[in-house]
mmJSON file of the N, C-alpha and C atoms, coordinates in Angstrom:
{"data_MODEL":{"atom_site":{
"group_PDB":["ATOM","ATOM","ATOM","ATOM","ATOM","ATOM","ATOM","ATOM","ATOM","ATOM","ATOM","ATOM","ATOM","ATOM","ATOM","ATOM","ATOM","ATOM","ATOM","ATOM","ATOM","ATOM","ATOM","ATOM","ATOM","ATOM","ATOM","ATOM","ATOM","ATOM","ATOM","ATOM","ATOM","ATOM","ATOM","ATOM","ATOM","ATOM","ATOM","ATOM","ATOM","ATOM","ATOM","ATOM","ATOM","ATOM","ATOM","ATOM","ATOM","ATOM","ATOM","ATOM","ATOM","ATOM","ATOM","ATOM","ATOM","ATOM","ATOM","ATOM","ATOM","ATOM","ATOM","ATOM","ATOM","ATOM","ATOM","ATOM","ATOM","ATOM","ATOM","ATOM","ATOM","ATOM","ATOM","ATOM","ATOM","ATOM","ATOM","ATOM","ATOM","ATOM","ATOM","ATOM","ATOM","ATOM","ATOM","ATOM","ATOM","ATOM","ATOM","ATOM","ATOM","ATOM","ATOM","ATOM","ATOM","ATOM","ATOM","ATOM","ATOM","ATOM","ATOM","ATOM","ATOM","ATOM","ATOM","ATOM","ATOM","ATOM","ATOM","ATOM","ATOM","ATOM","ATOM","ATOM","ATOM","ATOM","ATOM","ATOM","ATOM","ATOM","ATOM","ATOM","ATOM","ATOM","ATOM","ATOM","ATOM","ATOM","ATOM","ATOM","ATOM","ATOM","ATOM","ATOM","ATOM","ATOM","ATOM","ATOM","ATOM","ATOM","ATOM","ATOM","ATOM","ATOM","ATOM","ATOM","ATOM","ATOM","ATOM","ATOM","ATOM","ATOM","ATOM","ATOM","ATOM","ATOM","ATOM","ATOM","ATOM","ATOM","ATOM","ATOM","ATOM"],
"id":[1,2,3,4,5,6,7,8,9,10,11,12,13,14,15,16,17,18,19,20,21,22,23,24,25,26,27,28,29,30,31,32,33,34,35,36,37,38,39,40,41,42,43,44,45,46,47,48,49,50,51,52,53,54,55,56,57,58,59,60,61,62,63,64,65,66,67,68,69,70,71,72,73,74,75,76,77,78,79,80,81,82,83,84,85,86,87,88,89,90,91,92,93,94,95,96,97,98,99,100,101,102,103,104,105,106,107,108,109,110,111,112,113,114,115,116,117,118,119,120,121,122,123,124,125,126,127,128,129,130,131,132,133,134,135,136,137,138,139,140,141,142,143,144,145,146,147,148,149,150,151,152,153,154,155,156,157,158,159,160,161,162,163,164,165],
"type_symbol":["N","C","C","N","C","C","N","C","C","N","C","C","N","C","C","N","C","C","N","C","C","N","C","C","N","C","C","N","C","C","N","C","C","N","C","C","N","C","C","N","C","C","N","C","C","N","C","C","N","C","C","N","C","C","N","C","C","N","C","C","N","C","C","N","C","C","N","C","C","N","C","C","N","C","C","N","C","C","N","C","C","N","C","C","N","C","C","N","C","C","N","C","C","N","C","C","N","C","C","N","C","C","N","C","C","N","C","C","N","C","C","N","C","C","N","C","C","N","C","C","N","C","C","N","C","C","N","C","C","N","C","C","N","C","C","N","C","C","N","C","C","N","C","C","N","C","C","N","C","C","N","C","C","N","C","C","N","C","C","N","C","C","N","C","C"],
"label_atom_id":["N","CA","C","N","CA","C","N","CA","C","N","CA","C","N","CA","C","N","CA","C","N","CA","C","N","CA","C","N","CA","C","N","CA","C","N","CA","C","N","CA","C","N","CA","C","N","CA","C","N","CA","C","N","CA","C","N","CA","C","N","CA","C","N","CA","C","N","CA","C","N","CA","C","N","CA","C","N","CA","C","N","CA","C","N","CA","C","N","CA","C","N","CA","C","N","CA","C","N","CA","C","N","CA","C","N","CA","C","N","CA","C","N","CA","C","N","CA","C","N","CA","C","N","CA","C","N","CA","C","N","CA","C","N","CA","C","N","CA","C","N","CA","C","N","CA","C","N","CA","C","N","CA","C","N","CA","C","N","CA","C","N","CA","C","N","CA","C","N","CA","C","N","CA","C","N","CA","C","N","CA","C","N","CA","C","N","CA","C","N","CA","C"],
"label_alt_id":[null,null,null,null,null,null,null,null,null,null,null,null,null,null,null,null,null,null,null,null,null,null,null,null,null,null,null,null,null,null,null,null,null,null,null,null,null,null,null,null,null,null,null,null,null,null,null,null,null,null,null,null,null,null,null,null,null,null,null,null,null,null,null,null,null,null,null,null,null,null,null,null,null,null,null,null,null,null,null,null,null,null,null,null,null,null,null,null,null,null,null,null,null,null,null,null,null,null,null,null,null,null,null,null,null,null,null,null,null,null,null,null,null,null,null,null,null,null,null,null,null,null,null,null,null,null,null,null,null,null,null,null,null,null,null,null,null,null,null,null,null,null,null,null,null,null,null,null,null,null,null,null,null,null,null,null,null,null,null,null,null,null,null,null,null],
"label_comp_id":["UNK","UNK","UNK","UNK","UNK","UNK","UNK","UNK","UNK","UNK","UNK","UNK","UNK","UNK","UNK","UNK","UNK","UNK","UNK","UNK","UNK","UNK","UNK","UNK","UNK","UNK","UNK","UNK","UNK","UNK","UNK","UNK","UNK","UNK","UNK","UNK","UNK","UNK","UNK","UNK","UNK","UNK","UNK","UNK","UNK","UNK","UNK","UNK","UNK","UNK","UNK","UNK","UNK","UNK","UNK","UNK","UNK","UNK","UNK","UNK","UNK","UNK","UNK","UNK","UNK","UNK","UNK","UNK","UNK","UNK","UNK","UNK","UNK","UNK","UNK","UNK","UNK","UNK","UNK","UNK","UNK","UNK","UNK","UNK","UNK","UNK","UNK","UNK","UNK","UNK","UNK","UNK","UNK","UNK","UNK","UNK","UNK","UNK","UNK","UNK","UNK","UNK","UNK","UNK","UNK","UNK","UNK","UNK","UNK","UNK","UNK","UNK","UNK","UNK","UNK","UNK","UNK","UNK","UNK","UNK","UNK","UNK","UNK","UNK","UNK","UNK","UNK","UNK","UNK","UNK","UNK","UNK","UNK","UNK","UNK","UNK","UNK","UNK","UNK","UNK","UNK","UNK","UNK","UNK","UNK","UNK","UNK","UNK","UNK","UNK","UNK","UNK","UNK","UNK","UNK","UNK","UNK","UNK","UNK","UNK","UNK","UNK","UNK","UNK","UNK"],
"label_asym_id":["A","A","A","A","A","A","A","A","A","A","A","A","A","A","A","A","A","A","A","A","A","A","A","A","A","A","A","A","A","A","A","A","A","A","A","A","A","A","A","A","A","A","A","A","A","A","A","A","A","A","A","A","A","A","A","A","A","A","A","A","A","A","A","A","A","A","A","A","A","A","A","A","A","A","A","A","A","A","A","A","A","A","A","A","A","A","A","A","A","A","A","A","A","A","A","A","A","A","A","A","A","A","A","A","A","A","A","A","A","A","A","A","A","A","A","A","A","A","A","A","A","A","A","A","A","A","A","A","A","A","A","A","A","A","A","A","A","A","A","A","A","A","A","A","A","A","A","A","A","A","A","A","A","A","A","A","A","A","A","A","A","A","A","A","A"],
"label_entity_id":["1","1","1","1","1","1","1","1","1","1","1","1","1","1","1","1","1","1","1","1","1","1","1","1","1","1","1","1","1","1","1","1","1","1","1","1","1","1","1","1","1","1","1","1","1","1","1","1","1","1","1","1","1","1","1","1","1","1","1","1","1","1","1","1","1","1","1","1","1","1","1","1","1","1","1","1","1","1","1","1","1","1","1","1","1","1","1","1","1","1","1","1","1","1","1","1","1","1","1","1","1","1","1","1","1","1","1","1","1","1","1","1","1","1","1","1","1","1","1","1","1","1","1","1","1","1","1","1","1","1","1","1","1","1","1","1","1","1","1","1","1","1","1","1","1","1","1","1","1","1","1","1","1","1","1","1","1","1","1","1","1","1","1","1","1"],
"label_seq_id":[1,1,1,2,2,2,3,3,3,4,4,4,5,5,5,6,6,6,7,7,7,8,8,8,9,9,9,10,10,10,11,11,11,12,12,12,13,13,13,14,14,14,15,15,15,16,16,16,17,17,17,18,18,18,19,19,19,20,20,20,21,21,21,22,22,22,23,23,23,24,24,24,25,25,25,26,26,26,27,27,27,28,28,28,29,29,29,30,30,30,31,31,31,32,32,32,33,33,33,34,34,34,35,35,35,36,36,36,37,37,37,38,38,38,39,39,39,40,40,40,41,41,41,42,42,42,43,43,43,44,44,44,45,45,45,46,46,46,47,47,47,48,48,48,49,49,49,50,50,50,51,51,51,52,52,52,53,53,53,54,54,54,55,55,55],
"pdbx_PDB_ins_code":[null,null,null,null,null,null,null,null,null,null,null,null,null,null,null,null,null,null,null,null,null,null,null,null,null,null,null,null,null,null,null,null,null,null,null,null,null,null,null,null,null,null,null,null,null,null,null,null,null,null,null,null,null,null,null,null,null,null,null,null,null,null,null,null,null,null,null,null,null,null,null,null,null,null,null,null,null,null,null,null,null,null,null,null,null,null,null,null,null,null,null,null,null,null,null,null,null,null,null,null,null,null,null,null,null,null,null,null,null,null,null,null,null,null,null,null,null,null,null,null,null,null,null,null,null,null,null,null,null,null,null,null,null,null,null,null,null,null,null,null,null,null,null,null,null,null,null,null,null,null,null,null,null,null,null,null,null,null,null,null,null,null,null,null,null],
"Cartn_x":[121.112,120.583,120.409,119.97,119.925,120.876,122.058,123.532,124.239,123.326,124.346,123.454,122.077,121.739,122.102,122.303,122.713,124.182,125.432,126.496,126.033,125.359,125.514,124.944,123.597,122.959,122.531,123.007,122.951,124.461,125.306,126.984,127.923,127.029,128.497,129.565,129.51,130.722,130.459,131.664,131.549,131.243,130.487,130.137,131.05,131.91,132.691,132.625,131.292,130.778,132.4,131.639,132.797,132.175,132.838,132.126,131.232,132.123,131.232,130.055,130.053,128.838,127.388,128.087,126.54,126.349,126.996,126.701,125.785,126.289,125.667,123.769,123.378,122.118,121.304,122.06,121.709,122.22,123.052,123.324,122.726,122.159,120.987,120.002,119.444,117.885,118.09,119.109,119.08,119.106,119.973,120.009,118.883,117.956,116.519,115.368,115.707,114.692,115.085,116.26,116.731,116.153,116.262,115.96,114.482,113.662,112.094,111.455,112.456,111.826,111.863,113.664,113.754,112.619,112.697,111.635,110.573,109.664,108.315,108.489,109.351,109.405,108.171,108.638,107.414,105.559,105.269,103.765,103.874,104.571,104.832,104.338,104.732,104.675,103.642,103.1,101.566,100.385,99.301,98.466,97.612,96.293,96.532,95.423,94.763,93.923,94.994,96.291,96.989,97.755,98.207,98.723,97.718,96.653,94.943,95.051,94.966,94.813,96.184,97.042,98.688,98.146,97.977,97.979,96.952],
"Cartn_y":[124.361,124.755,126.277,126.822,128.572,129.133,128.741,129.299,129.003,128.2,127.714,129.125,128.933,130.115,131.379,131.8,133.052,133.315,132.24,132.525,132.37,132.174,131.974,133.046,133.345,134.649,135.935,135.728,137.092,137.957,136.967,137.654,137.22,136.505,135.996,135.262,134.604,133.778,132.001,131.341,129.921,129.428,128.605,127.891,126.869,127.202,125.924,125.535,124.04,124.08,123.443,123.429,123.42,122.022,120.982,119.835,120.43,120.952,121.263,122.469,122.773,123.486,122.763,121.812,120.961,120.009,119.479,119.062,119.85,121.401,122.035,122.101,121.731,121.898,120.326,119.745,118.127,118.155,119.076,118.617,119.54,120.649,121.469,121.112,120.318,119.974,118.812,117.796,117.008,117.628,118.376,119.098,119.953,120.475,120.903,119.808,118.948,117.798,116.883,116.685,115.952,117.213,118.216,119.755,119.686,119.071,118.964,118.038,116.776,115.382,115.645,115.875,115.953,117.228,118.343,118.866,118.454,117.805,117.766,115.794,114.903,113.852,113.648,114.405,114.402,114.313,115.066,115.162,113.913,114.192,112.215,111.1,110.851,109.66,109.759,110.958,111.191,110.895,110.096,110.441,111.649,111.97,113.314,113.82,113.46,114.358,114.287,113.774,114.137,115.698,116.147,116.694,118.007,117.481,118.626,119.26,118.214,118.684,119.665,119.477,120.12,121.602,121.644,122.32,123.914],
"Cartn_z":[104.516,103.235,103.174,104.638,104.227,104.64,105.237,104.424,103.203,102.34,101.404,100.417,100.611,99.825,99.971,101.278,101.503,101.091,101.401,100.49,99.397,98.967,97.497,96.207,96.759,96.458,96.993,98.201,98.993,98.837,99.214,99.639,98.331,97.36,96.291,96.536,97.942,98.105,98.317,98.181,98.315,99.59,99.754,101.071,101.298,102.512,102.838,104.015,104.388,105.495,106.471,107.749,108.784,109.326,109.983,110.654,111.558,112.708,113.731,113.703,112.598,112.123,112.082,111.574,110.821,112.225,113.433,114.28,115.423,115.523,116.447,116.571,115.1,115.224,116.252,115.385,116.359,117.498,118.023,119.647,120.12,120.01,120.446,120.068,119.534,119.715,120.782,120.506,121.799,123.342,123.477,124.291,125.446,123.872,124.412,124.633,123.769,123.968,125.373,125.674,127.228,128.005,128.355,128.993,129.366,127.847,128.005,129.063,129.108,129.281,130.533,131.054,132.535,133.261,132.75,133.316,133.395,132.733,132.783,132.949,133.509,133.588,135.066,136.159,136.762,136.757,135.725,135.347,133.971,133.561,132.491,133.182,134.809,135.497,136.125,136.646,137.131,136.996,137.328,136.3,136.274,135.118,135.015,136.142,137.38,138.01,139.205,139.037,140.519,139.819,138.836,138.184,138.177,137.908,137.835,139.238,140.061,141.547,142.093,141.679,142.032,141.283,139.823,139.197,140.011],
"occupancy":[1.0,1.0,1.0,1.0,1.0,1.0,1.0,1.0,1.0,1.0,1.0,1.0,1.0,1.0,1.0,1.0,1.0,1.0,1.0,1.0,1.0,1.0,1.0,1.0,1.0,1.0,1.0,1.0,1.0,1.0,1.0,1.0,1.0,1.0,1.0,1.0,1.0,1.0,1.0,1.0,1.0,1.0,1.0,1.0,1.0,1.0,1.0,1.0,1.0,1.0,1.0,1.0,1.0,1.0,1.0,1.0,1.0,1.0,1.0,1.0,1.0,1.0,1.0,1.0,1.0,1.0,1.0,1.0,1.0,1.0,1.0,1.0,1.0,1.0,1.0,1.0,1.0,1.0,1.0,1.0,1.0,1.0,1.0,1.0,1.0,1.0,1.0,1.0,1.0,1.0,1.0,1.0,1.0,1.0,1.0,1.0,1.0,1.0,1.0,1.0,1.0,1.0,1.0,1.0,1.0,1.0,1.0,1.0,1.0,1.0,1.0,1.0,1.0,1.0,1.0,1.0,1.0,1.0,1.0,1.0,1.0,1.0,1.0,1.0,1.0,1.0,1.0,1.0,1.0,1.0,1.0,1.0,1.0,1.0,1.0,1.0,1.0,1.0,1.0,1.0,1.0,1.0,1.0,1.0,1.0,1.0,1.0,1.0,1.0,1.0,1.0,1.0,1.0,1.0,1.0,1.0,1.0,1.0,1.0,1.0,1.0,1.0,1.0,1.0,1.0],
"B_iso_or_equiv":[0.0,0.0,0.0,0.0,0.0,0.0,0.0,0.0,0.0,0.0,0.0,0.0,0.0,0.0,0.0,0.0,0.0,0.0,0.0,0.0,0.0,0.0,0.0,0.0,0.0,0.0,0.0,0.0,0.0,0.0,0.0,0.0,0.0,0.0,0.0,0.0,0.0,0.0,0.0,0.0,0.0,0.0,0.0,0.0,0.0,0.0,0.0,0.0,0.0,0.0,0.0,0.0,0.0,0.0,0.0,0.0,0.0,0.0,0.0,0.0,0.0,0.0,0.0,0.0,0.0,0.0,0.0,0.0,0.0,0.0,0.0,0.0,0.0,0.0,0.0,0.0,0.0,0.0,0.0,0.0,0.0,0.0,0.0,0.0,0.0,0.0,0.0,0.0,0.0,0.0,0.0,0.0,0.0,0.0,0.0,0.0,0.0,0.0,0.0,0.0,0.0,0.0,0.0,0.0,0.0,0.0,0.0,0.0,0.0,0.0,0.0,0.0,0.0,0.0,0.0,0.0,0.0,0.0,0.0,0.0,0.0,0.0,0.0,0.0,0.0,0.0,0.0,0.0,0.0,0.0,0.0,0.0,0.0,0.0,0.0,0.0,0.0,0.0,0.0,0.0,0.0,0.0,0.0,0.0,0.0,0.0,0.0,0.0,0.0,0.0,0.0,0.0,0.0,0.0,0.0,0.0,0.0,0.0,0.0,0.0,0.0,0.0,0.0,0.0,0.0],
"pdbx_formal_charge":[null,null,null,null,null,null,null,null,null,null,null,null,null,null,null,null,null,null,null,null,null,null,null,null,null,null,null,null,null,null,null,null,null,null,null,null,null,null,null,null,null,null,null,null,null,null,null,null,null,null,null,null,null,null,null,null,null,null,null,null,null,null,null,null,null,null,null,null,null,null,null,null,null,null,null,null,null,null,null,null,null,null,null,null,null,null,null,null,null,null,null,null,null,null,null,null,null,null,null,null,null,null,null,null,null,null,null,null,null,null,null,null,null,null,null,null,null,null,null,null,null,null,null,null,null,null,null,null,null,null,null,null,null,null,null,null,null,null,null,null,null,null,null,null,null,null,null,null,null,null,null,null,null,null,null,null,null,null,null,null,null,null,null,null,null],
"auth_seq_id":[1,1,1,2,2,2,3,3,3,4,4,4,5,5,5,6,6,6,7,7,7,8,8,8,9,9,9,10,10,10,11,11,11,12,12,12,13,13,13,14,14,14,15,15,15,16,16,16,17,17,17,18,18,18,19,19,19,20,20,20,21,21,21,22,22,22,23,23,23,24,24,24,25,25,25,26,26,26,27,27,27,28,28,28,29,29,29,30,30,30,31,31,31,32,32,32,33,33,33,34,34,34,35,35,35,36,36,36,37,37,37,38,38,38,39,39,39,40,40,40,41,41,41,42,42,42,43,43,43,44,44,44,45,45,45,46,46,46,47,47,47,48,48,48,49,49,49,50,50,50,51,51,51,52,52,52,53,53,53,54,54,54,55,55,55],
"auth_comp_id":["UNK","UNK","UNK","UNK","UNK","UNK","UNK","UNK","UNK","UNK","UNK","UNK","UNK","UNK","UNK","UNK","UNK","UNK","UNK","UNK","UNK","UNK","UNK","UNK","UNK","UNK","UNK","UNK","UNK","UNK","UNK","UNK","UNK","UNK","UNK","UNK","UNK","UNK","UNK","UNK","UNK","UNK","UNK","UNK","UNK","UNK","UNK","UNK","UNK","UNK","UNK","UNK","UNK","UNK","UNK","UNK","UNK","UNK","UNK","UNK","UNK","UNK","UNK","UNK","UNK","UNK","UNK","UNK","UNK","UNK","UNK","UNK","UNK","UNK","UNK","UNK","UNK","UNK","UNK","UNK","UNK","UNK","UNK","UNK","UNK","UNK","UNK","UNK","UNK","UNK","UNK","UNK","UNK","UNK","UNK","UNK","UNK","UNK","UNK","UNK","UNK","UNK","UNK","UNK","UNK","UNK","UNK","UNK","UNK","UNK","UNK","UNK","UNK","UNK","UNK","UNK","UNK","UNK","UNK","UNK","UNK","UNK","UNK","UNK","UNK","UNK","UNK","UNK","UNK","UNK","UNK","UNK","UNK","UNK","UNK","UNK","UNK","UNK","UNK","UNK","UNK","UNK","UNK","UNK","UNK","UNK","UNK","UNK","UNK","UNK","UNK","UNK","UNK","UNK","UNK","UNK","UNK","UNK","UNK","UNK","UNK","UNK","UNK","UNK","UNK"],
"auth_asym_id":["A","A","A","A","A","A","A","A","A","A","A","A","A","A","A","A","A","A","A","A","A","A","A","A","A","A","A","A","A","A","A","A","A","A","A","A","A","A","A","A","A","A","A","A","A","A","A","A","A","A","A","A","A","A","A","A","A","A","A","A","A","A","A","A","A","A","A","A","A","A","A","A","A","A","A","A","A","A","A","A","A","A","A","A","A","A","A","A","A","A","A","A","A","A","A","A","A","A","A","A","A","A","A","A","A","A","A","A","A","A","A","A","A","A","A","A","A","A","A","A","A","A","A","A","A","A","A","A","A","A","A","A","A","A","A","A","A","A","A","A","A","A","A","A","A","A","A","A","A","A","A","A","A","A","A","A","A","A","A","A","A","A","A","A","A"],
"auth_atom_id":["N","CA","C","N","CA","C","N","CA","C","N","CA","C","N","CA","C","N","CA","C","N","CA","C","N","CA","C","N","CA","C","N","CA","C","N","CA","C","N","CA","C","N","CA","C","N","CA","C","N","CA","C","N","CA","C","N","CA","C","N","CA","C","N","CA","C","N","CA","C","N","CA","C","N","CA","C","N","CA","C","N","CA","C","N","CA","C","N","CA","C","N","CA","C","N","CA","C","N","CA","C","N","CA","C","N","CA","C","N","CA","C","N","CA","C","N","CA","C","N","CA","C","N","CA","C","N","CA","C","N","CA","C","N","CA","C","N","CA","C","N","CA","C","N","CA","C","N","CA","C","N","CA","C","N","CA","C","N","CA","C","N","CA","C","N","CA","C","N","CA","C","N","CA","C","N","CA","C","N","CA","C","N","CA","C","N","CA","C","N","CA","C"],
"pdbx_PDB_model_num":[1,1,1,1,1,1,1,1,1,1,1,1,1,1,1,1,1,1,1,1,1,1,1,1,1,1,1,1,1,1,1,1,1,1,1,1,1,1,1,1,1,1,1,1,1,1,1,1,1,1,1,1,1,1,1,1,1,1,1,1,1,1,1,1,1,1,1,1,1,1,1,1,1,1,1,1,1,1,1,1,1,1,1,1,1,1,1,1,1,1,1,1,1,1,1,1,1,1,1,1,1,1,1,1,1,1,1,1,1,1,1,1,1,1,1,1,1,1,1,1,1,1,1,1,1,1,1,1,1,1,1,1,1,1,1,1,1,1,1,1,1,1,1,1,1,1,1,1,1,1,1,1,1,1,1,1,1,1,1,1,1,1,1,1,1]
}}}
């Protein structure tokens, strides 16, 4: 949506989205969200005064 505005009223030109445009945002949040889990999957399975005590 804020490239369609920016071609549109910033630069004057037509927006002609690309597939793999509109995919990149969903495979980078997956990406960061798998990134999140596996890192912190450890203190997930912990409970929290073994985690307190590490900490």
């Amino acid at each position: 949506m804020i490239t369609w505005v920016l071609y549109r009223y910033a630069f004057d030109l037509q927006w002609n989205p690309h597939p793999s445009l509109l995919l990149l945002p969903l495979v980078g949040a997956l990406l960061v969200g798998g990134a999140g889990v596996v890192g912190t999957r450890r203190a997930l399975n912990a409970s929290p005064l073994a985690v307190l005590r590490e900490g």
